[in-house]
Every structure is written in C-alpha cells, then in structure tokens.
PDB file of N, CA, C and O in Angstrom:
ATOM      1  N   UNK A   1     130.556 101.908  78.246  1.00  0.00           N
ATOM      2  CA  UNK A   1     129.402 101.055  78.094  1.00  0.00           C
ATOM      3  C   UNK A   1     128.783 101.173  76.706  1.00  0.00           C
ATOM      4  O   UNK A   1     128.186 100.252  76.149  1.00  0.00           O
ATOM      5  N   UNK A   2     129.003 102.555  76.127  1.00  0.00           N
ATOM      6  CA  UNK A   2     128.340 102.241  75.125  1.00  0.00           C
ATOM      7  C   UNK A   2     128.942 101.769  73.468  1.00  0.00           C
ATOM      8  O   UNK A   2     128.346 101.676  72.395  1.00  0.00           O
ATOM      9  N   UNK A   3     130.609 101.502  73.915  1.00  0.00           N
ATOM     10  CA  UNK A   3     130.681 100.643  72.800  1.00  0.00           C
ATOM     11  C   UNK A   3     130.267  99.146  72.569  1.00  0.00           C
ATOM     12  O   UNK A   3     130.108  98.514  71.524  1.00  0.00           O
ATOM     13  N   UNK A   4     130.113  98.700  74.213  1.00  0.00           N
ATOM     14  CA  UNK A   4     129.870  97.355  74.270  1.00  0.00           C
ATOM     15  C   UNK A   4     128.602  97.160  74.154  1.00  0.00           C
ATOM     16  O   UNK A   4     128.420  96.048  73.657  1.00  0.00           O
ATOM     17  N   UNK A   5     127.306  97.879  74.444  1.00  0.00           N
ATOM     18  CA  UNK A   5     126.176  98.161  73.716  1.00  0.00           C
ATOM     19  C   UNK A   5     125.858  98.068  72.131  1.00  0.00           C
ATOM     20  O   UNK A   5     125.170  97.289  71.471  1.00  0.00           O
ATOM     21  N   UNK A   6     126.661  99.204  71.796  1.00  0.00           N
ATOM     22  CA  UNK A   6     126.704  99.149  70.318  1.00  0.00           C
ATOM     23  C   UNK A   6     127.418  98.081  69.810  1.00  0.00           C
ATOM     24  O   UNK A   6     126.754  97.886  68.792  1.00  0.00           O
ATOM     25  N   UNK A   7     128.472  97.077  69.780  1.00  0.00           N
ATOM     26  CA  UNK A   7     128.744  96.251  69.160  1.00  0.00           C
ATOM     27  C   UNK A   7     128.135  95.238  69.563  1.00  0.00           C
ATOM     28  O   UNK A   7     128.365  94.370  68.721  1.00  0.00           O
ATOM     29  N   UNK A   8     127.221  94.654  70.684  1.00  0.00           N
ATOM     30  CA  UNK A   8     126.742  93.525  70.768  1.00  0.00           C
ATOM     31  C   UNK A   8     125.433  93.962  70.092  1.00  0.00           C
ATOM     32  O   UNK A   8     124.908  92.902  69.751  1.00  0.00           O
ATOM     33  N   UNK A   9     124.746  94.839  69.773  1.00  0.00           N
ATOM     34  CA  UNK A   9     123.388  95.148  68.518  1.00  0.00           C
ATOM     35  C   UNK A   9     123.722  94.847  67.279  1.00  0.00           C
ATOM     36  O   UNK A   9     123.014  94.074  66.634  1.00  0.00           O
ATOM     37  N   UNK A  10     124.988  95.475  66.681  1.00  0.00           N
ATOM     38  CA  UNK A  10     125.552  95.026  65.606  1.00  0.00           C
ATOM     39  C   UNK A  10     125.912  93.627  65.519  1.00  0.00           C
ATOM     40  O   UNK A  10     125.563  93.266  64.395  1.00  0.00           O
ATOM     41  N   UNK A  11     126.463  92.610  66.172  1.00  0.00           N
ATOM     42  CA  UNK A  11     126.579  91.734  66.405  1.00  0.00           C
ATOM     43  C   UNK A  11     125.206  90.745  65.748  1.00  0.00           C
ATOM     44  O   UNK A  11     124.836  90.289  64.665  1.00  0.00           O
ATOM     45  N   UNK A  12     124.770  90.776  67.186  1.00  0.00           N
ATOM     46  CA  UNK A  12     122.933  90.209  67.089  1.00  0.00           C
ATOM     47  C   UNK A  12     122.311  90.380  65.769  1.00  0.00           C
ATOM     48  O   UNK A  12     122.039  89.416  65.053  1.00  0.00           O
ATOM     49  N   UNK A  13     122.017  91.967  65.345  1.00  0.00           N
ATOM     50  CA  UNK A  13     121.723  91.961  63.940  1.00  0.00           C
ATOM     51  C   UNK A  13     122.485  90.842  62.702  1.00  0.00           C
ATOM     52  O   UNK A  13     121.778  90.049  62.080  1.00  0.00           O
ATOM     53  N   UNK A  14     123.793  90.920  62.510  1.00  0.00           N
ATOM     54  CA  UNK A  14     124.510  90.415  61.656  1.00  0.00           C
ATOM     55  C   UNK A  14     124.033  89.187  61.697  1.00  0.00           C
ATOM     56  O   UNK A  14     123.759  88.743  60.582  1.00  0.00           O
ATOM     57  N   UNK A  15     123.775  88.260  62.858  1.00  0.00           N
ATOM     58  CA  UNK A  15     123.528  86.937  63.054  1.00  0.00           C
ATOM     59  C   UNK A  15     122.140  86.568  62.691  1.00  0.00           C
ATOM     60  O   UNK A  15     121.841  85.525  62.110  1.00  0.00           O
ATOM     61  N   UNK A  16     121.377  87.413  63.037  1.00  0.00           N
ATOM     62  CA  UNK A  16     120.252  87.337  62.396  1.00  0.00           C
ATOM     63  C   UNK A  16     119.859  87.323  61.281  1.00  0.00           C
ATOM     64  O   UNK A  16     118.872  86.653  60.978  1.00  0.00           O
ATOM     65  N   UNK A  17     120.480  87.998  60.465  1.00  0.00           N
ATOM     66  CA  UNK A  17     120.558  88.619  59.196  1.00  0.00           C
ATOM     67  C   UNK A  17     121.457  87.319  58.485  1.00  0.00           C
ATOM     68  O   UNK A  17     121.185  87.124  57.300  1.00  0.00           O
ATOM     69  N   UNK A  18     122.253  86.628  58.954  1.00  0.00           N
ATOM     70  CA  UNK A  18     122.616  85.601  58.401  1.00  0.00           C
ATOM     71  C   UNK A  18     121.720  84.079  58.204  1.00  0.00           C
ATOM     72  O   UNK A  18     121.628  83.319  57.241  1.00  0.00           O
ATOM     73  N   UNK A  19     121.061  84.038  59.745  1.00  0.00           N
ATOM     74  CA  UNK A  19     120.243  83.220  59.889  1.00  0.00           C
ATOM     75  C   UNK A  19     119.195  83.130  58.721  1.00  0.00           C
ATOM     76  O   UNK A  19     118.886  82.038  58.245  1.00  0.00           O
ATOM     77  N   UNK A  20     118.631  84.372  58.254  1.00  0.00           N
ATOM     78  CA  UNK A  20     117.701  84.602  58.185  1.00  0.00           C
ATOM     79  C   UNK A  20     118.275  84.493  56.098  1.00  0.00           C
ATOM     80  O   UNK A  20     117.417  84.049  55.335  1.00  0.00           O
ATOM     81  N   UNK A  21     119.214  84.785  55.687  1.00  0.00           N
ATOM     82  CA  UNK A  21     119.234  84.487  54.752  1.00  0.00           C
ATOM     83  C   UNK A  21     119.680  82.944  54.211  1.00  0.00           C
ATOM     84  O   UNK A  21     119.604  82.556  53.045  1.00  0.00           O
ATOM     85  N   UNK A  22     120.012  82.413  55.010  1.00  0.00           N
ATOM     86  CA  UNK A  22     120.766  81.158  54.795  1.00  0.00           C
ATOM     87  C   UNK A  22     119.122  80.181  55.279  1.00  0.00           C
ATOM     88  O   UNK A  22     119.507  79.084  55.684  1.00  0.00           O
ATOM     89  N   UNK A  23     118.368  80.216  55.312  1.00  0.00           N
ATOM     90  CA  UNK A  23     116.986  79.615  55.681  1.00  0.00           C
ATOM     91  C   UNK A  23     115.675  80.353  55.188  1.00  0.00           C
ATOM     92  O   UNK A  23     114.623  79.745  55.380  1.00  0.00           O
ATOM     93  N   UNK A  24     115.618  81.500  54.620  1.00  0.00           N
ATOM     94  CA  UNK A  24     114.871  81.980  53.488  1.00  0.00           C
ATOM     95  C   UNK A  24     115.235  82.163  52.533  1.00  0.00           C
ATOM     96  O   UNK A  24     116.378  82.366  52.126  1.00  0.00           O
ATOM     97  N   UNK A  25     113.999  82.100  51.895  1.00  0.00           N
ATOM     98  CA  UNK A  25     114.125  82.721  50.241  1.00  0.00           C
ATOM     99  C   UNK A  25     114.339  84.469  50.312  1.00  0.00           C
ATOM    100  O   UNK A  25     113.351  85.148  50.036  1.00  0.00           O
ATOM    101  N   UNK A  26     115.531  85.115  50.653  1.00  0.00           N
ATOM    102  CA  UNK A  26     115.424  86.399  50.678  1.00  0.00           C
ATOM    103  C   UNK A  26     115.916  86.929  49.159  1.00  0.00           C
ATOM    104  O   UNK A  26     116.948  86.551  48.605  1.00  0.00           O
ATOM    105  N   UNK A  27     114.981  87.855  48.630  1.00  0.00           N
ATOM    106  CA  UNK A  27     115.569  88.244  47.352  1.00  0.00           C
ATOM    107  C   UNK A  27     116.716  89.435  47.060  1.00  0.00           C
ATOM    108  O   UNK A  27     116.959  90.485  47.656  1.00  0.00           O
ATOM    109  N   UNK A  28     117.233  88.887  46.032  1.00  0.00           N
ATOM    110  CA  UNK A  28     118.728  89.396  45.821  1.00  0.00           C
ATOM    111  C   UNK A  28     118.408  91.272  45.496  1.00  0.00           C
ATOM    112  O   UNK A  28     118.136  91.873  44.456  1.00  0.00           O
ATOM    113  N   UNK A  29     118.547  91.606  46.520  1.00  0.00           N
ATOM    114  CA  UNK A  29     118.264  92.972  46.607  1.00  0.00           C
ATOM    115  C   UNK A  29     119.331  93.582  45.107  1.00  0.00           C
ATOM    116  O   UNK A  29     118.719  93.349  44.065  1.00  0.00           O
ATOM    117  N   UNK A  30     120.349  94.088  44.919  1.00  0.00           N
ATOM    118  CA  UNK A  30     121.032  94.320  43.900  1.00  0.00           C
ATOM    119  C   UNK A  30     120.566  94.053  43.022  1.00  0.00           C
ATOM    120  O   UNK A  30     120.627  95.053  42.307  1.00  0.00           O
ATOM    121  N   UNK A  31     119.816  92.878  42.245  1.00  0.00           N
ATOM    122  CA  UNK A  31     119.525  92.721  41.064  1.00  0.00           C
ATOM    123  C   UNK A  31     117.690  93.628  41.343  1.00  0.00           C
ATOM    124  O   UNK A  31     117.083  94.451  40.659  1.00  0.00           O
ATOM    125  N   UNK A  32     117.505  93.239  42.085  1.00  0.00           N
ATOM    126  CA  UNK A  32     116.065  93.996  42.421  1.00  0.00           C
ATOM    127  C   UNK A  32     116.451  95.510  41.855  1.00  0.00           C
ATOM    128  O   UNK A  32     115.699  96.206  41.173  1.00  0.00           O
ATOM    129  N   UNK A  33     117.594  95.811  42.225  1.00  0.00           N
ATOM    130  CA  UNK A  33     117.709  97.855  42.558  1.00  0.00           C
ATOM    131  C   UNK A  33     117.558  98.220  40.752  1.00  0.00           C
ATOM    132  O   UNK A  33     116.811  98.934  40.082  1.00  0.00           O
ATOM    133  N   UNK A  34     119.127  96.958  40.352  1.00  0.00           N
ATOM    134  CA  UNK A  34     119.174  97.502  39.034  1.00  0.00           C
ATOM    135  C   UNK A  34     118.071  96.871  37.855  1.00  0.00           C
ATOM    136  O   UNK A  34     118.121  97.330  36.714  1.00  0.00           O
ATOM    137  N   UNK A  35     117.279  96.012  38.132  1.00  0.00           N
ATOM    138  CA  UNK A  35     115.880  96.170  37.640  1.00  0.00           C
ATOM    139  C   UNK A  35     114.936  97.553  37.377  1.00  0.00           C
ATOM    140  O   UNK A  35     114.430  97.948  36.326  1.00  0.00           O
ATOM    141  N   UNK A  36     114.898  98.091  38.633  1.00  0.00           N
ATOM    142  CA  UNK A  36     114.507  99.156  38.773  1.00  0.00           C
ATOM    143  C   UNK A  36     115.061 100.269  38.139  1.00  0.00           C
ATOM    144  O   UNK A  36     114.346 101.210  37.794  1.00  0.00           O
ATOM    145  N   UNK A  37     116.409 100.248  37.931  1.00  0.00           N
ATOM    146  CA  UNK A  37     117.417 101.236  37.821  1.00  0.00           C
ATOM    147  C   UNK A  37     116.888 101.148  35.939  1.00  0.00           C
ATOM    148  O   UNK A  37     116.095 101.930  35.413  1.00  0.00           O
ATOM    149  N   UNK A  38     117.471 100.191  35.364  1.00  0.00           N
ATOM    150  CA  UNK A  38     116.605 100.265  34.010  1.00  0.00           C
ATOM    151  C   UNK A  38     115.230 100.529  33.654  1.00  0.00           C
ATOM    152  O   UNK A  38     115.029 101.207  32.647  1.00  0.00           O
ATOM    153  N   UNK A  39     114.330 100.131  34.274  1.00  0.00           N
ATOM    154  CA  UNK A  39     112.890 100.206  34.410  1.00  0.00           C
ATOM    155  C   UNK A  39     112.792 101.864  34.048  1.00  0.00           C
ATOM    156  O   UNK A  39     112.318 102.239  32.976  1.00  0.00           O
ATOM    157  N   UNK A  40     113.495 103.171  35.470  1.00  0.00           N
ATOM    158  CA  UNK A  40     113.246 103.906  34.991  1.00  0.00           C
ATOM    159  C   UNK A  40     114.141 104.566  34.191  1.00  0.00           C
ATOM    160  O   UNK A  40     113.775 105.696  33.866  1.00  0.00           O
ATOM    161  N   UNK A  41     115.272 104.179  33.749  1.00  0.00           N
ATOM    162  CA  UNK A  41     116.143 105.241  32.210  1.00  0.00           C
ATOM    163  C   UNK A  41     115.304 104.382  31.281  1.00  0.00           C
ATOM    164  O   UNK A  41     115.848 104.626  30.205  1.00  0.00           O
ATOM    165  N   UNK A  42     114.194 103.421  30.985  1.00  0.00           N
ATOM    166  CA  UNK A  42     113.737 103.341  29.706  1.00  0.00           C
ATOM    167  C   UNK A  42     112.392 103.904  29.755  1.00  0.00           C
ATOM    168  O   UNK A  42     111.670 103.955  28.759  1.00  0.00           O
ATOM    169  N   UNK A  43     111.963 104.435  31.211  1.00  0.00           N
ATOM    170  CA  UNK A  43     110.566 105.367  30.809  1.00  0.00           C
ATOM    171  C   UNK A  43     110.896 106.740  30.442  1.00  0.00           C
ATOM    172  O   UNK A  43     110.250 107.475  29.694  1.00  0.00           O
ATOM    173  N   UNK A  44     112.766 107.178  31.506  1.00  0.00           N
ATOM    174  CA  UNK A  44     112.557 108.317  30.823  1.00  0.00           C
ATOM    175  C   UNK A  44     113.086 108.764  29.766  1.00  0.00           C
ATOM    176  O   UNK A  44     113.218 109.957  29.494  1.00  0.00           O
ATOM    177  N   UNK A  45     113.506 107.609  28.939  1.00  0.00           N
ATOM    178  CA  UNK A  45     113.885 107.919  27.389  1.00  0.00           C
ATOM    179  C   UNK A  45     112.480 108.301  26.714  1.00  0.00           C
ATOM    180  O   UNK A  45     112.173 109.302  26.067  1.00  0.00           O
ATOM    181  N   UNK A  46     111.686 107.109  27.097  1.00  0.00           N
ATOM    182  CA  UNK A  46     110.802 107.511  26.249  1.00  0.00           C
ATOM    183  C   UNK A  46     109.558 108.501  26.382  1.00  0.00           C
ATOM    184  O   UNK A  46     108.625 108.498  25.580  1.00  0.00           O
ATOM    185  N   UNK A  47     109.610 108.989  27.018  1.00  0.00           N
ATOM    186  CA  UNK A  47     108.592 110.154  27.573  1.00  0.00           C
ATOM    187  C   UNK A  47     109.666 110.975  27.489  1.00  0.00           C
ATOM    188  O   UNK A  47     109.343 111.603  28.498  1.00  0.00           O
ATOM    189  N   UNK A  48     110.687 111.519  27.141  1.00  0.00           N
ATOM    190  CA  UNK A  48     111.781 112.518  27.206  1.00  0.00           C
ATOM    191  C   UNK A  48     110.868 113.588  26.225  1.00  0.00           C
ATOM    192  O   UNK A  48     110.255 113.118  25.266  1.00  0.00           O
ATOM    193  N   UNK A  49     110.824 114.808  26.474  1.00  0.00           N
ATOM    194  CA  UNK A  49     110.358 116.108  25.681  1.00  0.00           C
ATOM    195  C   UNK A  49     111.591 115.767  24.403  1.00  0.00           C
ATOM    196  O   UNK A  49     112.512 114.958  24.511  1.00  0.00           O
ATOM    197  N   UNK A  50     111.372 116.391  23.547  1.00  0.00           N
ATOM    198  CA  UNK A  50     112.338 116.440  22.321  1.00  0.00           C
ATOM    199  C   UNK A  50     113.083 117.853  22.340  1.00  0.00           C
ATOM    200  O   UNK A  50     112.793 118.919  22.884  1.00  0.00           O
ATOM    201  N   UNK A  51     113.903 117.548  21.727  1.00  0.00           N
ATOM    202  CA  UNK A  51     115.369 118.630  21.793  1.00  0.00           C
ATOM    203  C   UNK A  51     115.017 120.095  20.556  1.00  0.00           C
ATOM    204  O   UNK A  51     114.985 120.066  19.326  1.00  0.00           O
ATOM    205  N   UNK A  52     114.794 121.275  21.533  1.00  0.00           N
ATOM    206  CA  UNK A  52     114.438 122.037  20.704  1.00  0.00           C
ATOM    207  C   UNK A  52     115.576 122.472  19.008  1.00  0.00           C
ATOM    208  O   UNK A  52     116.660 122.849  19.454  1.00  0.00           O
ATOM    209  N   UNK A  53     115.590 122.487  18.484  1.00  0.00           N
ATOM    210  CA  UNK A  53     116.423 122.282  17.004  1.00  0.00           C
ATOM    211  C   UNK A  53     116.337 124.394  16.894  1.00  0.00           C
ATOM    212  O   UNK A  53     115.374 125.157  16.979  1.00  0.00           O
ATOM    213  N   UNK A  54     117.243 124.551  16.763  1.00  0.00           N
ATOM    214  CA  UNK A  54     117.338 126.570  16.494  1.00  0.00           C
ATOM    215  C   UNK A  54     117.717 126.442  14.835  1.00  0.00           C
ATOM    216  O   UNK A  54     117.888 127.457  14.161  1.00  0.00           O
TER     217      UNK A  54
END
C-alpha cells in the first residue's frame, strides 16, 4: 500500500506543479539562485580582510 500511496502524492504534486506553472507567472527559480549566488561572491570580495604580506 504504501508504494501506491507514495506514487499517487508524487503524481498529484507533479500535476499541480505543472498546472500551476503553465497558468502563472512562476519565477525562474535558477536564475533567482544564481542572482543571489553573485550578489554574495561580490560582497564577499569586497569586505574580504586583506592578505597579511610577511
């Protein structure tokens, strides 16, 4: 029983999740991440401590 449980949730979800992008404006998560992903390697370049010199 409980594979047929678990694949009809997975199921349902997927369909939803299709519905739901094909009739909203859902935003493109990936470009969202690597937005972010640059956002922070250019704060922490620049707030980086400096390299002690011997």
């Amino acid at each position: 029983m409980g594979l047929f449980s678990g694949s009809f949730k997975f199921l349902m979800g997927m369909g939803c999740g299709i519905y739901v992008a094909q009739n909203y404006n859902v935003p493109n998560v990936k470009k969202l991440f690597n937005t972010y992903v640059f956002l922070a390697k250019h704060l922490e370049e620049t707030y980086r401590k400096p390299k002690k010199e011997d």
